[in-house]
N, C-alpha and C positions, 0 to 999 in steps of 0.2 A: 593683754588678756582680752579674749571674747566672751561675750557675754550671750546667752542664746536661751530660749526658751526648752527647757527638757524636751516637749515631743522631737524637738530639732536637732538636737546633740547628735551626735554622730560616734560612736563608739570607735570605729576603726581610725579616724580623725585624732580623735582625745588619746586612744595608744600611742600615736606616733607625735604626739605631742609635748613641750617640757613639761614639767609639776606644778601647781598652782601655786606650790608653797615648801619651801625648804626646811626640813626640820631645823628648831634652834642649837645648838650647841651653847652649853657654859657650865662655868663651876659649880661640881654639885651638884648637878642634873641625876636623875635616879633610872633614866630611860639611855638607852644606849644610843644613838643615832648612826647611819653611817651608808657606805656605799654597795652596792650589790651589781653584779655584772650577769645580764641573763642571758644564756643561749639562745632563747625561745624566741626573742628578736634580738639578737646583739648586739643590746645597749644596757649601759650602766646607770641603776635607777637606785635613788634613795629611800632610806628606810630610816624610822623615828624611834623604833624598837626591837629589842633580841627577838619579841614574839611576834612581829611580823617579816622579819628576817627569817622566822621559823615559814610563815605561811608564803612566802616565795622561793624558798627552798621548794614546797611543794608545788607550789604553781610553775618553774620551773623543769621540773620532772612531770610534770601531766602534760602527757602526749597529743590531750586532744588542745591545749591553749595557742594558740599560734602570736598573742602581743602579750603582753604585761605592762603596766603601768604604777607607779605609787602617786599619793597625794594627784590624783589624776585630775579631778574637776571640782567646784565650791556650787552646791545648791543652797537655796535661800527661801524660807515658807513663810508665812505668816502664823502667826500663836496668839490669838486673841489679835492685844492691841499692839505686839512686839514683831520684830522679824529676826528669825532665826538664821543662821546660817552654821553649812559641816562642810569638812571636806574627809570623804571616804579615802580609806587607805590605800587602796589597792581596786584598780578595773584588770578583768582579764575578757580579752575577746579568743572564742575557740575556732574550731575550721569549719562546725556545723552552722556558724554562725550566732550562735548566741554570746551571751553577754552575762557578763560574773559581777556585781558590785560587791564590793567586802570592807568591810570594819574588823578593823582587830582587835580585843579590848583584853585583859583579863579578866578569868572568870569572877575574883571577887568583886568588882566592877557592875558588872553587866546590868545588875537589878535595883542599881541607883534608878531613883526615879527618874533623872534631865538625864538618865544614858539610855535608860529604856524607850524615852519618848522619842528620843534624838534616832535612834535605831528605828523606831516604828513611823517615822515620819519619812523616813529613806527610804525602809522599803516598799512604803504605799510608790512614794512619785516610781521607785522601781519598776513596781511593777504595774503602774500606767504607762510606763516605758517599755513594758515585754520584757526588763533585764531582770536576771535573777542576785538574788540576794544574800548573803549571808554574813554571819558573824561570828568569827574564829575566835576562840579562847584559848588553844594551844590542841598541841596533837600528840600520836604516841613517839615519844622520844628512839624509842629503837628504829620505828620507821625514819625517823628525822636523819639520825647517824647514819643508816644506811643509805641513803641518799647523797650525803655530803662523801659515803665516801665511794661512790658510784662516780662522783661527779669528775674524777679523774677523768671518763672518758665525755666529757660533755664537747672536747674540741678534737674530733676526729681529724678535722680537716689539717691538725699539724702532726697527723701521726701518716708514715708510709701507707698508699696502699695496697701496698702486697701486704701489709700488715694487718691492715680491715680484713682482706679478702682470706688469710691465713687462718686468723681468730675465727671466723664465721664460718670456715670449714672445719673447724675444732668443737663447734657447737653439732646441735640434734636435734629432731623434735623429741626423742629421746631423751631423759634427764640424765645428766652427767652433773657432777658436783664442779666447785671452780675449782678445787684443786686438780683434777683429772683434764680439766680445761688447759690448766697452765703447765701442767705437766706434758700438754702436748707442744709446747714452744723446741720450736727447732733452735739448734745451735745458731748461734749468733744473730739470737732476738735478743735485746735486753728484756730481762723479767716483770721491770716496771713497764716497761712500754707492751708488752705483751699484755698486762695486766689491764693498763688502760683500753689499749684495742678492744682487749672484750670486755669490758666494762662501757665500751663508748656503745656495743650492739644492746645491753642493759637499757643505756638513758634514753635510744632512738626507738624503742618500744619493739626490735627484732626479736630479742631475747629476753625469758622472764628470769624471776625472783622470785621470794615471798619474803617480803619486807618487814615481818612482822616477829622474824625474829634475827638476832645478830649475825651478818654477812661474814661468813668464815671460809674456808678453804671447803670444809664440807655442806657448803650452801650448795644447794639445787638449782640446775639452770638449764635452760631449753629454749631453742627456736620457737616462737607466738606461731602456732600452727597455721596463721594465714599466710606467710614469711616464706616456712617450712614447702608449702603447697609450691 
């Protein structure tokens, strides 16, 4: 373990770095703990809950994150005559260069007193540090599902590529629905893997959606018109 003054931390460092801390496992435990595999760098990072397993699900799917991290680094403050210390959930570094800190708490949660302080003492050194801050309570569930099941195409790289290149000629900047999309699969595509193909142009930010309501066969889908250009 290093220990280092915040202005010194190094973001891009601390991503590619282990956890500071392994969530526990045991009997009876009311929190889920468990494993998470991300595309966004590919590697497999731990998580202490369903409901931050919810928020790298998202972190995963945003196009502009380039690292991910859980349990990434332990700060320590002073509180009167005590010392405090947290370890934030989850760092995301993006491609503009900035810097994501995040806590994930439930919402019943959040307005305890020692979780309110404990959040508002993070994100002061935060943002003495320029990194931004935030505090996820949960998201919309329909967005969440459609995501997970997007995530078919998150690994292009073991799908043909006449297969990439097939699916992305079956798109527009034109909206076509997915069914009109898969319905363009030639003979002797499998339909799952045609499915994933264009599902993989979905996760790489080629191709939209509107996530906000359930991913159907008559879901809308178009080439990102700077793609298209």
């Amino acid at each position: 373990m290093v220990t280092t003054p915040l202005h010194a931390a190094r973001a891009e460092t601390i991503v590619s770095g282990l956890p500071i801390r392994i969530p526990p496992t045991y009997r009876g435990q009311h929190n889920y703990p468990g494993l998470f595999w991300a595309a966004t760098n590919r590697r497999t990072l731990v998580y202490e809950s369903l409901l931050e397993l919810d928020r790298l699900w998202l972190a995963d799917f945003d196009s502009t994150a380039v690292g991910i991290a859980t349990q990434p680094f332990q700060i320590a403050w002073r509180e009167g005559s005590a010392t405090r210390f947290h370890v934030p959930d989850v760092l995301l570094t993006h491609a503009d260069m900035r810097v994501t800190v995040i806590d994930v708490k439930p919402e019943s949660l959040v307005n305890k007193p020692e979780v309110k302080r404990q959040f508002e003492s993070t994100r002061e050194m935060c943002r003495d540090r320029g990194w931004d801050y935030e505090v996820f309570t949960g998201d919309n569930g329909v967005v969440l599902r459609n995501i997970r099941a997007l995530a078919v195409g998150r690994r292009p790289e073991r799908l043909p590529e006449a297969l990439i290149s097939q699916t992305r000629e079956s798109l527009s900047p034109r909206a076509v629905t997915v069914g009109e999309a898969l319905a363009k699969r030639p003979s002797g595509f499998d339909e799952s893997l045609w499915r994933a193909a264009l599902f993989a142009h979905v996760w790489s930010g080629e191709a939209k959606v509107d996530l906000r309501s359930p991913l159907s066969n008559g879901t809308l889908l178009h080439l990102d018109e700077r793609v298209a250009a």
